[in-house]
N, C-alpha and C positions, 0 to 999 in steps of 0.2 A: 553586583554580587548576587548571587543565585540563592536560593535560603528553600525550605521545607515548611509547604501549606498540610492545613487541613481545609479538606473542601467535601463539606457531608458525609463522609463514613471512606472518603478515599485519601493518598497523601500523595500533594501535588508538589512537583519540587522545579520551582518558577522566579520568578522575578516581579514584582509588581502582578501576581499571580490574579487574576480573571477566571476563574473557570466555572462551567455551569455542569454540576452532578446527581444524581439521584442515588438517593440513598441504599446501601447498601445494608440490610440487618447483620448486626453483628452474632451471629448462631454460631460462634467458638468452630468447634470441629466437626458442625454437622454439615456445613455447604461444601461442594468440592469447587474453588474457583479457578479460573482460569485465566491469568492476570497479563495484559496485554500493555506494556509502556510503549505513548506515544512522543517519541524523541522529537518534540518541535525544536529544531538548533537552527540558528541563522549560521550560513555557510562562508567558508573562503573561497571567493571565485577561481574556478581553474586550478585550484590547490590539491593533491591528491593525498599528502603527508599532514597539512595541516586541520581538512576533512576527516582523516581517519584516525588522526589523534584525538579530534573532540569528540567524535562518536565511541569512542574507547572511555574514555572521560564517563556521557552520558551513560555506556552501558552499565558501568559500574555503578552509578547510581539509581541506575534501575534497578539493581537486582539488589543493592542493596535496600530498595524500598517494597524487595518481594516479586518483582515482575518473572513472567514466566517466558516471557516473547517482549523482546527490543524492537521495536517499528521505524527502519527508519524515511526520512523523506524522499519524494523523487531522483535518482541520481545522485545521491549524493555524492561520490565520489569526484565530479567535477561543481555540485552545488547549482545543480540545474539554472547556468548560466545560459546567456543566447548564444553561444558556442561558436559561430565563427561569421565574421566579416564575410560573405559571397562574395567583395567588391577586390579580397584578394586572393591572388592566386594559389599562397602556400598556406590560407588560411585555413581548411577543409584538414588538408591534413595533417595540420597541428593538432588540430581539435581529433582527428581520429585518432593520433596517436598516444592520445590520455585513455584511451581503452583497455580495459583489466581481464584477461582473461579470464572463466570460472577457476582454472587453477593454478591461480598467478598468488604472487605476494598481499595483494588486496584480501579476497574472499580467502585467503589461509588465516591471516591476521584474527581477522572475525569467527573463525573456526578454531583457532587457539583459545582464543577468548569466551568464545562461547562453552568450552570446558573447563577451564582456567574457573569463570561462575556462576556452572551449572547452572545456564540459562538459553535459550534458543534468542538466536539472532537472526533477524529479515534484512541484511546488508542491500542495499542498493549501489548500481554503478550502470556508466558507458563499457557495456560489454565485448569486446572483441570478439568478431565474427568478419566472417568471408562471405560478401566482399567490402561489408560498411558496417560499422557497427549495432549493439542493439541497445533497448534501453531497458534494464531488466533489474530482475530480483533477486535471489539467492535465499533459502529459507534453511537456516543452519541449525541442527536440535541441539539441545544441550551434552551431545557428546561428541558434538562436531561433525558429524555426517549433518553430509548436503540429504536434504528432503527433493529438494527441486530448485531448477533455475525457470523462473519466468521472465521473457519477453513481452511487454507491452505486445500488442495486438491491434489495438486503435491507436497507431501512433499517430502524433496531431501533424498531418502531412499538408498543412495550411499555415507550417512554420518551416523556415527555411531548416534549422536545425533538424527537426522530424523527420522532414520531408528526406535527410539523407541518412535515419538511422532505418534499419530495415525491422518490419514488423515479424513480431512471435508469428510462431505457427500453429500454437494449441494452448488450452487452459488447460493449469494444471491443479490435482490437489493432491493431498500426499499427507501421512499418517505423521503427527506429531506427538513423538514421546514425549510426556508431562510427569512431573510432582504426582500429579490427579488420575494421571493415567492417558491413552492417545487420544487427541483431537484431531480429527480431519479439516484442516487447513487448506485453504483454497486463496489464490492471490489474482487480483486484476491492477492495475494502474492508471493512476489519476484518469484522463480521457474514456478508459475503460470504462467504467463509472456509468459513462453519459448514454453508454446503450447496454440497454435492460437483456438483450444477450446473453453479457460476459457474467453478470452474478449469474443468471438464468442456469446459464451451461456449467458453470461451480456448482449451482444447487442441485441441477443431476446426474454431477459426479460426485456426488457423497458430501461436499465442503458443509462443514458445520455452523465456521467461523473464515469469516473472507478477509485478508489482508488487502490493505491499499495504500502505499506509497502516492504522494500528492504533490503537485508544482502546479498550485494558479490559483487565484481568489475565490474564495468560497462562502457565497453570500446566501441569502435566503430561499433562493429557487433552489441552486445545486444542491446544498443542506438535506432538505426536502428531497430532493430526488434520493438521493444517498438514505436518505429512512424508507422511500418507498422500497428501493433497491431488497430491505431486510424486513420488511414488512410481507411483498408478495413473494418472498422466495423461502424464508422463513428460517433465516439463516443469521446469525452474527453479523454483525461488519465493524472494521478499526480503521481509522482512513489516520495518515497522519501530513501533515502539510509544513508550509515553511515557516517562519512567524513574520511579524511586521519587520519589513525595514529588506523582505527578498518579496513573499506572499503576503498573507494576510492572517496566519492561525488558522485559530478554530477547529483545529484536529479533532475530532471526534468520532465517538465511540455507540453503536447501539447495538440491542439485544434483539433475540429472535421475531417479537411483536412489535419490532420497530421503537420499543421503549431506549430513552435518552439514557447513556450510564455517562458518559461525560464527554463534557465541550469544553475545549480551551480556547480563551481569550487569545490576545496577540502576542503574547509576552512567548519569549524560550522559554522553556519549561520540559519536563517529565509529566506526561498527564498518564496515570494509570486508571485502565479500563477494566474490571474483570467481571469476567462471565461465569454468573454461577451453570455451571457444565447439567449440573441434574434437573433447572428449571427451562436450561434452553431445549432439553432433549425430552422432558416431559412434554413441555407445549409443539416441538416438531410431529409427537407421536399423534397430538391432537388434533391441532390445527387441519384446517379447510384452505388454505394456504401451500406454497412451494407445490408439490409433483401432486396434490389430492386429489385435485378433478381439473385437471386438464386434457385436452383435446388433441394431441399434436401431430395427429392426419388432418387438422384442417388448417395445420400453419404452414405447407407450403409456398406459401408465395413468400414467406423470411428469407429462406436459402435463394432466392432467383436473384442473379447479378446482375439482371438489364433492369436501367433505373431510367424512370420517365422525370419528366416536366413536372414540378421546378426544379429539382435536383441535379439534373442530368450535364450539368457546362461547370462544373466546379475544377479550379485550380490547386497545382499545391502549391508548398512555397516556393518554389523555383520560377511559380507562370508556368508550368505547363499543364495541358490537359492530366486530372486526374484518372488514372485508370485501374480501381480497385482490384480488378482480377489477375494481375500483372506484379500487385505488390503481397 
């Protein structure tokens, strides 16, 4: 049974609730915050109805507990399974044809919903796309208009499933109507994460605050990267993950100086993240940190796609030569 924590100055609504928070001052109606629920649900495999039923479930309870943006996990709309046998033939395209297109019955549902209670929703699914699908996000404002759809970008092409969904073509960020007023919202996806890039290129398109959908265990190194991520770029970031028993938890949440606003244990839960909007934009304006003093005539050697030794022999999941330029 699911039940309603207090956990330092936030309310977490979990099971055997874990979670690590820093406090938030309660100053009535002088902070403007901007309240980010991270939906950790353990999924039903391959299930599209009973996925979208209990994200329906969570969202409600988000927004009944205040949240201003629903997060939810990687793919959820097949529950970021290993999606298909290679060893069979009709396997590939069973698993492609659980793909939702953005204006299919899936992402409408979540757009009803999302004005139904006045709340924005980051719906995740296996996206319909020509010729294979993609693995993407959907950022719906609370009056149902699509913000953006993001495609993953560093899709994990060292997994047989990845390897046959086709990578995004650009970062996106896009103006989010709030309670507070607009947030510039910027989204990458789990693997994303792992190169300093994808926030990079959010942080010099305006994102204030970075969404991130997550599928894989998330232990002390990645953690840490994921604050450095908000740290050098000077930006928000909400990651949310799958909990024990798919991933591992640990959804979490940090502010512009990389400070911790909260971490969930492994349990399901709603872990609400908020950002006070006035203190992250004050220290953007200050900080030495994100776009201040950087040099970016002497980074090109980032953009060059010939990669030397040891790099250079890597596979995807199929066993075949990886060929970055080509995907």
């Amino acid at each position: 049974m699911l039940h309603y924590y207090s956990c330092a100055g936030h309310v977490v609504f979990g099971a055997c609730c874990r979670a690590r928070c820093r406090r938030v001052p309660d100053d009535g109606d002088s902070v403007r915050r901007f309240t980010i629920a991270l939906l950790q649900m353990l999924p039903h495999a391959n299930d599209l109805g009973a996925n979208r039923d209990k994200a329906v479930e969570y969202c409600r309870t988000a927004a009944a507990m205040g949240a201003d943006l629903a997060l939810f996990p990687e793919i959820w709309s097949t529950g970021y399974t290993e999606g298909f046998d290679a060893g069979r033939s009709d396997a590939r395209d069973l698993w492609i044809a659980q793909a939702q297109p953005v204006d299919g019955d899936y992402v409408a549902h979540f757009r009803r919903l999302a004005v139904e209670l006045d709340m924005a929703i980051a719906c995740t699914y296996l996206q319909e796309w020509d010729p294979v699908p993609r693995n993407s996000v959907t950022l719906v404002d609370r009056h149902g208009e699509i913000v953006f759809t993001y495609a993953k970008v560093h899709t994990c092409d060292f997994f047989p499933m990845e390897a046959a969904c086709a990578p995004g073509d650009d970062f996106h960020v896009g103006t989010l109507d709030t309670s507070v007023g607009p947030v510039q919202i910027g989204a990458m996806i789990c693997y994303d994460r792992e190169h300093p890039e994808s926030a990079r290129v959010l942080m010099l398109k305006g994102a204030e605050i970075i969404i991130t959908p997550n599928a894989c265990g998330l232990e002390e190194l990645r953690l840490g990267q994921f604050q450095a991520r908000a740290f050098e770029n000077a930006v928000g970031l909400a990651m949310t993950n799958y909990p024990d028993g798919h991933c591992n938890g640990h959804s979490i949440a940090y502010d512009a100086a990389g400070r911790l606003i909260v971490e969930a244990g492994g349990a399901e839960g709603v872990y609400l993240a908020p950002f006070d909007l006035d203190a992250l934009r004050d220290y953007r304006a200050k900080t030495v940190w994100g776009n201040a003093f950087r040099r970016p005539h002497r980074y090109a050697v980032i953009t060059d796609p010939d990669v030397a030794a040891p790099f250079d022999d890597r596979r995807d999941g199929h066993g075949k030569p990886w060929e970055r330029t080509q995907r």
